[in-house]
Phi, psi and omega in degrees: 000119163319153144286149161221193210275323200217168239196087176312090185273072180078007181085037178214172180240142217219114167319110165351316180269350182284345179266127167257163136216184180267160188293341190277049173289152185283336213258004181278307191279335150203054133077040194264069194219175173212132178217178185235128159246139177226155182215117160330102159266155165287102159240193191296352193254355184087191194291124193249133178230106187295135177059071167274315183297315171319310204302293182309302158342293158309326179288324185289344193271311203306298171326292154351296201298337189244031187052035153235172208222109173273131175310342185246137177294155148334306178253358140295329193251011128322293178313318179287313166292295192319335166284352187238012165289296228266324174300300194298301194084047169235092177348294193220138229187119158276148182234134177233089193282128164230173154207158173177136199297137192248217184254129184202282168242165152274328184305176194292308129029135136253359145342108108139021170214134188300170173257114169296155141219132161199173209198126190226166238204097199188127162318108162229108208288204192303123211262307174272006203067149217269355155296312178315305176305317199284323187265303252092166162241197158269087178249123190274153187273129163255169182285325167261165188254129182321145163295141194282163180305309181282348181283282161245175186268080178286348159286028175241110183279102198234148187291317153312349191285314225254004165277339154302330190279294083091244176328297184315338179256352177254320192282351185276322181311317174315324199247010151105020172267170187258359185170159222228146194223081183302164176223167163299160169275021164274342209070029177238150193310170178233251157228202150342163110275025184177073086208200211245161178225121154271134174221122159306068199234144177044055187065353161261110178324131140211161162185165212296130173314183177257007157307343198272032184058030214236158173272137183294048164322104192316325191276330158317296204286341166300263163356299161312320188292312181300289197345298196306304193319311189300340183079035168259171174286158178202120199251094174264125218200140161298147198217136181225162209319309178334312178299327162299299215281326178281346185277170194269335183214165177182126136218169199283151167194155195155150173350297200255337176267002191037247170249070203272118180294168187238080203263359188212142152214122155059029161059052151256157191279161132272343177098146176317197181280126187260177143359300175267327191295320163294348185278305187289326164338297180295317156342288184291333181267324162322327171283332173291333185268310185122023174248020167199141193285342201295331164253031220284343201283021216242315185240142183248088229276125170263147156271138158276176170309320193269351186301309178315300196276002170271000000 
C-alpha cells in the first residue's frame, strides 16, 4: 500500500501516520465493522468517482444490518471523500470508506463503544493484474463454502465476513490460482472472494442470485445495467460448477477487479476473454474515464487541491 499525506478521521483530515486506534478496539476483536471500496478515475474532466453515492449508501445499509448508526450522512461522507481526493492531489485513487466500533467495552456486546468512521485514499492499480484483465485468470472452486443467508447478513459488506472470502483465497493462491470461487452449501455457485461471477453461453447472461449469499454488488448492478442496454439478456438464476466449465465466456466483476475475463476453473480451459465479456469490459471502463456519456450519470467529479487553489 502507498502512503499518501492524509487519512479522513472522525470528520478531520489526519496525517496518514496519525490515524491510529488502540489494540482494545471492539471491531479489532471480533470483526464488528463495515466498509466500502471505491474507485476514483483520471478522465479529461478531473477526477471521477464511480457510483459514490450508491456505495456510501450501501455502507449505511451494512451497517443497518449490524445495528449501528454511523454518525455521519450520505452526504457527509460525499463530502469528506471528495475533501480527502482534493487533499491527497490524487488524480486517480481507491477509497476505503470503513466504520466500526471502537474502545470502550470488550465484551462481545457492542454497548458502550463508539463508531470509528474514517475514510482513506491511496493509489491501486488493476486488483487481478493488468494480465488478468487483458487474458483472464485462473479460478479454483473452493473448499470452503459461502456463508449461508441466516448465518451471517451477507448483504452487509461487513468486515467479519470477509475471513470467510480470506480463506477461500489463500487456499486458491496456495494451490497456485489467482482467485477462489465459493458455492453454497446447496452447492450452487455463489461468488468471489471480492466479486460477483457471470457466465455466458449462446449469447445469454446469467448469474447467481442474491439467495445464493452473495453481496449486492454495485459493479454487478453495473454491470447488469449496461449488459441490457447493450442488448443483451441477463438472468439471474441459480447456477452449478458444471456451468462454469460449459460456458462459452465467464467473469468476475467488482470495484477493485472491474470486469476481469475468467479463462480457466479447476484447470478445465474457458478459453480467452470472448466477445461480449469485451464489449462490456470496454463499456464499463470507458464509463469510469469518463469517454463515453451514455452512463455518464454514474460518476461523479472531485476538484484536486492544486486546481482549487489556481
Amino acid at each position: 500500500m502507498q502512503e499518501t499525506d492524509k487519512i479522513w478521521m472522525n470528520g478531520e483530515l489526519v496525517d496518514w501516520a496519525d490515524a491510529t486506534v488502540h489494540v482494545g478496539i471492539h471491531g479489532l476483536h471480533y470483526g464488528t465493522g463495515v466498509f466500502e471500496g471505491i474507485r476514483c478515475y483520471e478522465t479529461e474532466k478531473g477526477p471521477a468517482v464511480f457510483r459514490l453515492t450508491d456505495h456510501m449508501a450501501r455502507l449505511h445499509n451494512s451497517a443497518r444490518l449490524l445495528y449501528m448508526d454511523i454518525p455521519y450522512s450520505v452526504d457527509e461522507l460525499k463530502a469528506a471523500s471528495m475533501e480527502l481526493i482534493s487533499a491527497n492531489g490524487l488524480p486517480e485513487c481507491y477509497l476505503r470508506p470503513i466504520a466500526f466500533y471502537g474502545y470502550g467495552e470488550l465484551g462481545v456486546s457492542t454497548a458502550g463503544n463508539p463508531v470509528v468512521t474514517v475514510i482513506m485514499s491511496w493509489p491501486w492499480g488493476t486488483y487481478l493484474g493488468d494480465d488478468g484483465l487483458k487474458n483472464g485468470i485462473r479460478c479454483k472452486i473452493s473448499s470452503w463454502q459461502r456463508v449461508g443467508p441466516n448465518t451471517i447478513p451477507h448483504a452487509s459488506k461487513a468486515t467479519g465476513i470477509y475471513l470467510n472470502s480470506m480463506l477461500a483465497v489463500t487456499e486458491a493462491n496456495r494451490a497456485g490460482y489467482d482467485e477462489a470461487i465459493l458455492l453454497t452449501a446447496d452447492g450452487y455457485i455463489a461468488d468471489g472472494s471480492g466479486e460477483n461471477v457471470f457466465v455466458i453461453k449462446d449469447g445469454k447472461v446469467a448469474t447467481p442470485p442474491l439467495s445464493t449469499s452473495i453481496l449486492p454488488g454495485i459493479t454487478r448492478d453495473s454491470a447488469i445495467q449496461i449488459l441490457q442496454d447493450l442488448g443483451y439478456t441477463v438472468e439471474e438464476k441459480n447456477l452449478i460448477r458444471s456451468d462454469l466449465v460449459t460456458a462459452d465466456e465467464v467473469f468476475m466483476c467488482g470495484t477493485a477487479a472491474e470486469v476481469t475475463p475468467i479463462r480457466e476453473v479447476d484447470d478445465h480451459q474457458i478459453g480467452p476473454p470472448g466477445p461480449i465479456t469485451k464489449e462490456l469490459q470496454t463499456a464499463y471502463l470507458d464509463t469510469c474515464r469518463g469517454k463515453s456519456e451514455r452512463w455518464s450519470q454514474w460518476l461523479e467529479y472531485a476538484t484536486l487541491k492544486q486546481t482549487a487553489e489556481a
